[in-house]
Structures are given as structure tokens and as C-alpha cells.
C-alpha positions as CSV (number, residue, x, y, z in Angstrom):
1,X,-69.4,21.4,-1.1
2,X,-67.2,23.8,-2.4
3,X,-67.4,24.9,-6.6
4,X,-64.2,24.8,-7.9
5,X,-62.7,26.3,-11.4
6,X,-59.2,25.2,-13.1
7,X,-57.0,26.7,-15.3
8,X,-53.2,27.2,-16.5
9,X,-53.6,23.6,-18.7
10,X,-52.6,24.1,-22.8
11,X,-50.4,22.2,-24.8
12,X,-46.7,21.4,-24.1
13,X,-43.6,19.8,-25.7
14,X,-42.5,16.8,-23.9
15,X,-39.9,18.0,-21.3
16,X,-42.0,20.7,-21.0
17,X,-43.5,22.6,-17.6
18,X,-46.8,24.0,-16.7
19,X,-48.4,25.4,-13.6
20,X,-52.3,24.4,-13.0
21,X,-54.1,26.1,-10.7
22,X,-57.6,25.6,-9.3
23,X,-59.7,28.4,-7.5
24,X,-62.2,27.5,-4.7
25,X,-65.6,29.5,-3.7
26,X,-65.0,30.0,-0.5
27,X,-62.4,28.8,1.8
28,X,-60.5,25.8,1.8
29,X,-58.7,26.0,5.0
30,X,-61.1,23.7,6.9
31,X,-61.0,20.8,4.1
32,X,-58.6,18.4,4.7
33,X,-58.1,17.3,1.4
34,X,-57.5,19.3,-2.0
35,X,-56.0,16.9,-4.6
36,X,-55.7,16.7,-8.3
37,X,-57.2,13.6,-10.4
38,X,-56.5,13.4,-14.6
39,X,-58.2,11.2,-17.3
40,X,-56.8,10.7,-20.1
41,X,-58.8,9.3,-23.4
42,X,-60.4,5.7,-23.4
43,X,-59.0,5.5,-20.0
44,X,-60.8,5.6,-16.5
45,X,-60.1,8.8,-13.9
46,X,-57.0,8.6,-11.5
47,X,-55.8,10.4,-8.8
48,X,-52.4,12.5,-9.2
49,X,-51.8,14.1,-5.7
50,X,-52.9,15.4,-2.3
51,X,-52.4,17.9,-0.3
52,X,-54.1,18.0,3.6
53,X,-54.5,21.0,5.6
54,X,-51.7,19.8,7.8
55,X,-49.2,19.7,5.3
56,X,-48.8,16.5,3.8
57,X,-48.6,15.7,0.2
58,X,-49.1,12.4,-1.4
59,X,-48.2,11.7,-5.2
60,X,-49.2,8.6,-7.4
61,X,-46.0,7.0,-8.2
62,X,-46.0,8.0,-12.0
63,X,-45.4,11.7,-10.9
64,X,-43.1,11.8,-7.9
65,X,-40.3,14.1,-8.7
66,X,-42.1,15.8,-11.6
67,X,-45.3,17.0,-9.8
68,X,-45.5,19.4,-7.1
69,X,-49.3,20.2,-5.5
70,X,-49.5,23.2,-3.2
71,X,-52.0,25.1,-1.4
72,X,-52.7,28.9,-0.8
73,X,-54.8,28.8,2.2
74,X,-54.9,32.5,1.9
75,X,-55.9,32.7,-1.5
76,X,-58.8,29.3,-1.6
77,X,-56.4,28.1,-4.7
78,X,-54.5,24.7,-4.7
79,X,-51.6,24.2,-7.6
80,X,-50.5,21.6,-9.1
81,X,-46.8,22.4,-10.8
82,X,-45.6,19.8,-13.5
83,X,-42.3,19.4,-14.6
84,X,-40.4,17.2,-17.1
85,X,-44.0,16.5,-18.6
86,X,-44.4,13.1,-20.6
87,X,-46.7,11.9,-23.2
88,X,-48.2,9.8,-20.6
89,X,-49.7,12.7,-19.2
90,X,-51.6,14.0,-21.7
91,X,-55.4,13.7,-20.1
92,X,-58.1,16.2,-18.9
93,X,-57.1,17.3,-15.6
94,X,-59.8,17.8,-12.5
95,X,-59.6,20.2,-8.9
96,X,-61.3,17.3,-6.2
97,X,-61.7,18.5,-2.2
98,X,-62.4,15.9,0.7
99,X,-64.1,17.3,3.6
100,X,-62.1,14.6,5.9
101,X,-59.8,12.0,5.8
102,X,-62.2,9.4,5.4
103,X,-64.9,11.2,3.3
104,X,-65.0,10.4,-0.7
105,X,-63.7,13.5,-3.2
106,X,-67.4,15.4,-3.5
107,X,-66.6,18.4,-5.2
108,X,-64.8,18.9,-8.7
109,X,-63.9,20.9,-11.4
110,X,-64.9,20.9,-15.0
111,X,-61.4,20.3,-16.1
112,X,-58.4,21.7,-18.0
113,X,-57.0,19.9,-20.9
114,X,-52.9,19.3,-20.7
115,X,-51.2,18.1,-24.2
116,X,-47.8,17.0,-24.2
117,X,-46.7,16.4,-27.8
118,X,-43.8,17.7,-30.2
């Protein structure tokens, strides 16, 4: 397992952009998957976006277009860049790693809180 620690969330007029970033203990280059998951009040946790150490990205369909998730190998720090934000998106957003393709997400973050409101 890997301890991981996000930041960047804050609050946002709708339209708005913000850049989330999550910071890993040690190195992520080995995990195959680094993704972002958000929950939002009264509702249950979803997934957001992946990106494996090969290169591919996958985005829940809610976000494609808006979201971009990235990974600095170099650096042990995945991002997660969010454009046109909507009131939809309003939830507390979580850092998850997958050792393997087939492996359940078993290390998170504590969380950063994203607001979109006017």
C-alpha cells in the first residue's frame, strides 16, 4: 500500500476550473492504476477517472471532456484537472491506487472538498 495525500480542492463558481493533485509516499511507477473517486452528500462513492502506467485514461461519462487525470511518474503525484465545473460536482474528492488490473482500489486519501456554487 501506498499513503496518499490530496490537495488543490476549494470552492468554485460554476464554469469554473481547478487543478487537484494527490501526492504518493513512495513511487507510483509500478502501480497500474492511480484513479480519482468523489462522493458527494447523501450519495454513495463513485469513480471519476483512471489513469494505468501504460497510458491509458478512462473517465466516467459525466466528466469526459471536462476532466483531465494525469500522472507524474517522476514526481509520485497523479492530477486530476477539472474544467467547466458543474454543480453536479460538488462532492469530497479521494486519491485511490490499484496494484493491478484486476486488484480492488486498496489505498486512499482523506479527501479534498470541491464546491461549485455562485
Amino acid at each position: 500500500q501506498v499513503e496518499l495525500v490530496e490537495s488543490g480542492g476549494g470552492l468554485v463558481q460554476p464554469g469554473g476550473s481547478l487543478r487537484l493533485s494527490c501526492a504518493a509516499s513512495r513511487s507510483i511507477l509500478s502501480i497500474y492504476g492511480v484513479g480519482w473517486h468523489r462522493q458527494a452528500p447523501g450519495k454513495q462513492r463513485e469513480w471519476v477517472a483512471t489513469a494505468s502506467n501504460s497510458g491509458v485514461t478512462m473517465y466516467r461519462d459525466s466528466v469526459k471532456g471536462r476532466f483531465t487525470i494525469s500522472r507524474d511518474n517522476a514526481k509520485n503525484t497523479v492530477y486530476l484537472q477539472m474544467n467547466n465545473l458543474k454543480p453536479e460536482d460538488t462532492a469530497v474528492y479521494y486519491c485511490a491506487t490499484k496494484p493491478r488490473l484486476v486488484s480492488t482500489w486498496d489505498s486512499w486519501g482523506q479527501g479534498t472538498q470541491v464546491t461549485v456554487s455562485s
